[in-house]
Structure formats: C-alpha cells, structure tokens
C-alpha positions in Angstrom: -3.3 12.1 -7.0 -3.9 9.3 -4.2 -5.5 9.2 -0.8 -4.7 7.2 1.9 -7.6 6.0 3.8 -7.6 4.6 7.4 -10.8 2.5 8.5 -11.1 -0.1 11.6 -12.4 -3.4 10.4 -14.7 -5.3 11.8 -12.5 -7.8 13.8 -11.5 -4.8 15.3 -7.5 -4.1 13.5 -6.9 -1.1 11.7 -5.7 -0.8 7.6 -4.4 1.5 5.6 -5.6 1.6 2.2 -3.8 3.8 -0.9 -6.0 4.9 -3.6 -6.0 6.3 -6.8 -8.1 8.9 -8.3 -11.0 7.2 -9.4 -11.1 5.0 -6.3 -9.1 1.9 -7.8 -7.3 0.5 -4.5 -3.6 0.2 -5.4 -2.3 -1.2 -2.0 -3.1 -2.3 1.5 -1.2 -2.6 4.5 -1.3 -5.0 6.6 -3.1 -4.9 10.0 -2.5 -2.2 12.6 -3.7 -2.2 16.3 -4.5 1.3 16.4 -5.1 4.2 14.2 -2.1 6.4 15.5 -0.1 3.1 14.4 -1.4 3.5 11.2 -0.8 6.9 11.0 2.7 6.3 11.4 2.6 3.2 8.7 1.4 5.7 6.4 4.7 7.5 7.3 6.7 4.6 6.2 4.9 4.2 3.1 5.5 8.2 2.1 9.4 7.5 3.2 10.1 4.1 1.5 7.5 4.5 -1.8 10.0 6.2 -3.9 13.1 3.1 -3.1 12.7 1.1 -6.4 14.8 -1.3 -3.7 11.7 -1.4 -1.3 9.5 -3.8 -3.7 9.4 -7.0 -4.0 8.2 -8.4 -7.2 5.9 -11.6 -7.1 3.8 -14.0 -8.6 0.9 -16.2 -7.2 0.9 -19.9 -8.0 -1.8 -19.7 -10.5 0.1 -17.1 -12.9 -1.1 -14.0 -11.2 1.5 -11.0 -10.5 1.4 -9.0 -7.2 4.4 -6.5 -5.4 5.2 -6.0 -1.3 6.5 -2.6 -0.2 8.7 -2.9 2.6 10.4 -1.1 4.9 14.3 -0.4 5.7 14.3 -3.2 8.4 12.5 -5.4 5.6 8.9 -5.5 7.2 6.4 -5.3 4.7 4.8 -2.2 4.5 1.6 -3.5 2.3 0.5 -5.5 -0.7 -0.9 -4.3 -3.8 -3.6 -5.9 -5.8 -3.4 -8.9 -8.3 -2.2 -8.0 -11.8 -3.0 -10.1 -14.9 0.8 -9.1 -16.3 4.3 -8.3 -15.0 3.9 -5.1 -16.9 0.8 -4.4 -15.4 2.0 -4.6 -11.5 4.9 -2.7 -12.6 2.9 0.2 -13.8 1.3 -0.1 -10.1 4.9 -0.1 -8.7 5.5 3.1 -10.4 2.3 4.7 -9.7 2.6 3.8 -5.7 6.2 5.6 -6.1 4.7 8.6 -7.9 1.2 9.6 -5.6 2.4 7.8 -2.4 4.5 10.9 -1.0 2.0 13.5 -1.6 -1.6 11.1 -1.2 -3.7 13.1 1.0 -4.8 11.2 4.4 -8.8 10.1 5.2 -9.6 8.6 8.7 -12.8 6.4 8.4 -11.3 4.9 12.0 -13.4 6.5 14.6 
C-alpha cells in the first residue's frame, strides 16, 4: 500500500507527496497554494495513475532516468524520483499505477 501525504513547506506552498510502504517517496507534485487544492491534486493523481498514456518517460542530462504524471489537459501532475536505470523508473511507473488509487491520505498541512 501507499500514502499520500500533504505538508505546507516552509515558503509557505503546499505538496503532495506519494509513498510507499516503508516510506521510500515515489513521487511529488508540484506546488499547491492551499491544501484543499491539494486535496483535489491528489484526486487527479487517483484518476490519471492507472493511464499508462499519462507518463512521460525521461532522462536527465547526466544519464539519470526520471517519469511526470500528467493530467488529461497535459499539466503535470508530479515527478517521481531519479532512477539509476530505465527499468528501474519503470518499475516506479508501475508501482505509482498499482497503490496510487487506493493510497490512504495524511495531512501534515495544518
């Protein structure tokens, strides 16, 4: 299983992070102006996870592999962590896919 976990950072935005069990951070949104709009990110995430169509599969100058989920419109959704292989972020693909529609919600925000 996942959790999502909403916290307000210190320059005041909010983020949404997904976690797996064992507390390895798997992706993070971008920045949110308010919790309830987070709440509602976390909503596109659960809706658009399972789209094989929604990722976007990259690579960093220096070698490194990463993937974007996005949304319908194409706004990114969030970013997942740096993988050393392709294989490796595409195992993250598939387990944001698998644990994203059912990850359990934790709000740090308040």
């Amino acid at each position: 299983m996942g959790i999502f976990i909403v916290k307000k950072e210190i320059d005041g935005h909010y983020y949404v992070t997904l976690k797996v069990k064992g507390g390895r951070v798997i992706l993070n949104s971008l920045k949110h102006q308010s919790a309830s709009s987070c709440k509602n990110g976390i909503e596109t995430i659960r809706a658009n996870a399972a789209d094989n169509l929604k990722y976007e599969y990259k690579k960093t100058y220096d070698g490194k592999f990463y993937f974007r989920l996005k949304s319908i419109n194409g706004e990114v959704l969030g970013n997942s962590k740096l993988y050393e292989t392709a294989e490796h972020r595409n195992i993250g693909i598939e387990t944001v896919r698998r644990i994203a529609p059912l990850a359990g919600v934790v709000d740090f925000s308040y």
